[in-house]
N, C-alpha and C positions, 0 to 999 in steps of 0.2 A: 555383684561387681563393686558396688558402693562401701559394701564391708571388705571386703577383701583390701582397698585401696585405706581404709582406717585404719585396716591391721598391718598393714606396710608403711604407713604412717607413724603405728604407735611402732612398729620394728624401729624405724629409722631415727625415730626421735630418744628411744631405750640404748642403741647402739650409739647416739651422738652423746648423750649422759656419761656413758661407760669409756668412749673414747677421751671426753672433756675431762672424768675424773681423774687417767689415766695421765694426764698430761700437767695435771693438778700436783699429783703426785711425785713425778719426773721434777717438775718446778721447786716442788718443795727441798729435794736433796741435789738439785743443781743450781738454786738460785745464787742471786750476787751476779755478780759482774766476773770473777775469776774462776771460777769452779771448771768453766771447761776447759779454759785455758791449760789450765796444773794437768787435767789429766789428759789433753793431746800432748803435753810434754811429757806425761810420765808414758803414753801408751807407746813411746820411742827408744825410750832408754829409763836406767834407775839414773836419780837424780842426787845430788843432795841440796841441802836446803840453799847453801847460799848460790847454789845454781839453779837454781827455780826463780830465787829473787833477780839472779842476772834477767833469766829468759824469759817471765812475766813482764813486759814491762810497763810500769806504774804501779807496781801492787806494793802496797807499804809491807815492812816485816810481818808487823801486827796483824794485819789481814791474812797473809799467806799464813803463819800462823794458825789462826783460827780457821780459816778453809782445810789446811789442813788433816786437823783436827775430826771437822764434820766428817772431811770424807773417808779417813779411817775409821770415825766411828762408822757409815756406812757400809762398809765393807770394799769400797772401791778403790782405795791402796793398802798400801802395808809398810811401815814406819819400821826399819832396822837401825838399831843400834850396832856399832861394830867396835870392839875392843883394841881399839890402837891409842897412838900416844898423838896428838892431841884423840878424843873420845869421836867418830866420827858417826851422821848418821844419814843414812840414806832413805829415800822413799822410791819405789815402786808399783806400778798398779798391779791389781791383783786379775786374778782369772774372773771375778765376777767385775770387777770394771774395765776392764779389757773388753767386753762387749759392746761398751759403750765406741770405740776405735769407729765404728760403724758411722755415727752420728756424727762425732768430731769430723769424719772425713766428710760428711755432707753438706756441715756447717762449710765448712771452710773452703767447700767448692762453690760454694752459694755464696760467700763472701768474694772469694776473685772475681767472681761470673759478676755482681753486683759491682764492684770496681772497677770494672772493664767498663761495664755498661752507664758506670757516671760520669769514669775518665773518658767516654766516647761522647758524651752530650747527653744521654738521655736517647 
């Protein structure tokens, strides 16, 4: 009995590692303060840039910029250039961050539910 309860011990504690590094992970290609924001905007529509800057708001150029940036280098959008007169360019999420649609929506229903519940007193 006494072993069994170690080995469901070290189970729980091997699965709490693997979930903590997991989320480690997630952090590391979501970190910053904008990253999810850009891509609940992009999982709605393609955008372009200076309509990102509108619908972010407070994100300086220079950060959306760089966020940008990170997250096509992840694979989580995809940056088109389009051949017109002025040069125009749009961004969209992709099929692999389209997965993420999941999360944004959970975020963001934990954020209303959370502002209900401060706009109510507590």
């Amino acid at each position: 009995m006494e072993m069994e309860i170690e080995l469901e011990t070290q189970l729980n504690k091997k699965e709490c590692c693997q979930t903590i590094l997991a989320i480690h992970d997630v952090m590391d290609i979501l970190n910053g303060k904008w990253k999810i924001s850009i891509i609940a905007c992009l999982c709605h529509e393609k955008m372009r840039y200076s309509d990102l800057l509108r619908e972010v708001k407070g994100i300086s150029g220079k950060m959306l910029s760089r966020d940008l940036k990170e997250l096509e280098v992840n694979g989580l959008i995809k940056r088109t250039v389009r051949d017109t007169q002025p040069i125009t360019v749009e961004y969209q999420i992709t099929e692999y961050g389209n997965t993420l649609q999941d999360v944004t929506n959970v975020i963001a229903d934990w954020g209303l539910a959370h502002r209900k519940r401060i706009m109510a007193g507590l």
